[in-house]
N, C-alpha and C positions, 0 to 999 in steps of 0.2 A: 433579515438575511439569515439564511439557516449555512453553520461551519460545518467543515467534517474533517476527516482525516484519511490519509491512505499512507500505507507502507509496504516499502518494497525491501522484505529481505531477502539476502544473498548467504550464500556461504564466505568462508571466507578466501576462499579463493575465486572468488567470484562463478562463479561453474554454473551452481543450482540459486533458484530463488523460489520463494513462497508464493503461491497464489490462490485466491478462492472462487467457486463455481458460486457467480453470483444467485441468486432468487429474486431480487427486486433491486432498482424499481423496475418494471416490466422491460425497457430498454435496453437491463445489461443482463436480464435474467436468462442461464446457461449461459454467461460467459464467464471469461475469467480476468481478475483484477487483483490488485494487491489487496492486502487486509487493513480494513478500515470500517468508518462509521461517522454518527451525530460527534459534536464535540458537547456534552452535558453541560448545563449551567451550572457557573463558577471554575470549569475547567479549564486549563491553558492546552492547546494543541498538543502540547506532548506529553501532558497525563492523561488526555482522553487518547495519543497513540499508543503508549504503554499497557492503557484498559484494555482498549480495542483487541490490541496482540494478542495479549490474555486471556481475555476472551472466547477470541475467534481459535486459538490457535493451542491454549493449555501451557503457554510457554512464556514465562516470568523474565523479559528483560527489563534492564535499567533504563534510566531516562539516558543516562550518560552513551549508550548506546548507539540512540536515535542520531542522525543530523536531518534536519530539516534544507531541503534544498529546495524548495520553489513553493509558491502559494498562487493557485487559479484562482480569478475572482469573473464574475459570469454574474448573468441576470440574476440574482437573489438567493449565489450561494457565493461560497469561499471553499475553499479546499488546500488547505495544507500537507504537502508531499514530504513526507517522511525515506531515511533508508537507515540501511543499516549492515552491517557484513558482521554472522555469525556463526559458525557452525550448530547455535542451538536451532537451527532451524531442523535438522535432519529428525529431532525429537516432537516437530507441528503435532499436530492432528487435529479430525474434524470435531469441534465441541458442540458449537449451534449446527441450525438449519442447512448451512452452506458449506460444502466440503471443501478441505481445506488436500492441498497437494504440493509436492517440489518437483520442482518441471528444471530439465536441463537448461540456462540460456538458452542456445540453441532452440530448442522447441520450443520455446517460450516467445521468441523473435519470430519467428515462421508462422506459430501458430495462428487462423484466422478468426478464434475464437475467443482473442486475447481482446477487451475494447481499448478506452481510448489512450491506455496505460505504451500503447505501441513507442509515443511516445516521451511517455516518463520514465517506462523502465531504461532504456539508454541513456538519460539523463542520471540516472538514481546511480546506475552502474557504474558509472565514469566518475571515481571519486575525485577526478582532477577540477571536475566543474561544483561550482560555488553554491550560485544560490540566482535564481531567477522569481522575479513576480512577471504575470504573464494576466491581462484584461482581456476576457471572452465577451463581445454582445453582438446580438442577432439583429 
């Protein structure tokens, strides 16, 4: 089973959130998703989401930052859904291959080029909601 991570940050007035123009795998490639990745052997889902940030984005948060709200589990992955509300978001940028952007809500909700995040970012958003696991099979 291969893990991964994705994270959706927000400002902290919830307004703006981070997103990246995916490249692969060819399904979400030119679209856009939260920032994420593999979770590395010996890693726990929220140091491979703190890498990942880091990463993708040049911007050093805390673990303490993350909460973890829901975990996909699907034919022969896992994906744990991260968020997080900070204004270091407005400092992102593109590091790797995949540009990295802040998208009003708003556009970010509308937008048809968002994938399957349509519904996690509203999930992530809504800091009133907890924590769900959610079984995908085909």
């Amino acid at each position: 089973m291969i893990k991964y991570v994705v994270g959706f940050a927000f400002s902290k007035d919830g307004s703006n959130l981070v997103l990246m123009e995916k490249q692969k795998p060819d399904w979400q490639k030119g679209k856009f998703n939260g920032i994420g990745g593999k979770i590395e052997f010996g890693e726990t889902p929220l140091e491979a989401m703190v890498r990942e940030f880091k990463e993708e984005t040049g911007v050093s948060l805390s673990p303490d930052e993350f909460n973890k709200y829901a975990i996909l589990n699907g034919k022969g992955y896992e994906l744990h859904c991260f968020r997080c509300f900070t204004d270091e978001i407005h400092n992102c940028k593109t590091i790797e291959k995949e540009q990295v952007y802040v998208f009003s809500m708003n556009t970010a909700i509308a937008c048809p080029l968002v994938c399957s995040c349509k519904i996690l970012i509203p999930m992530a958003a809504d800091e009133e909601f907890i924590y769900c696991e959610i079984a995908h099979s085909n």
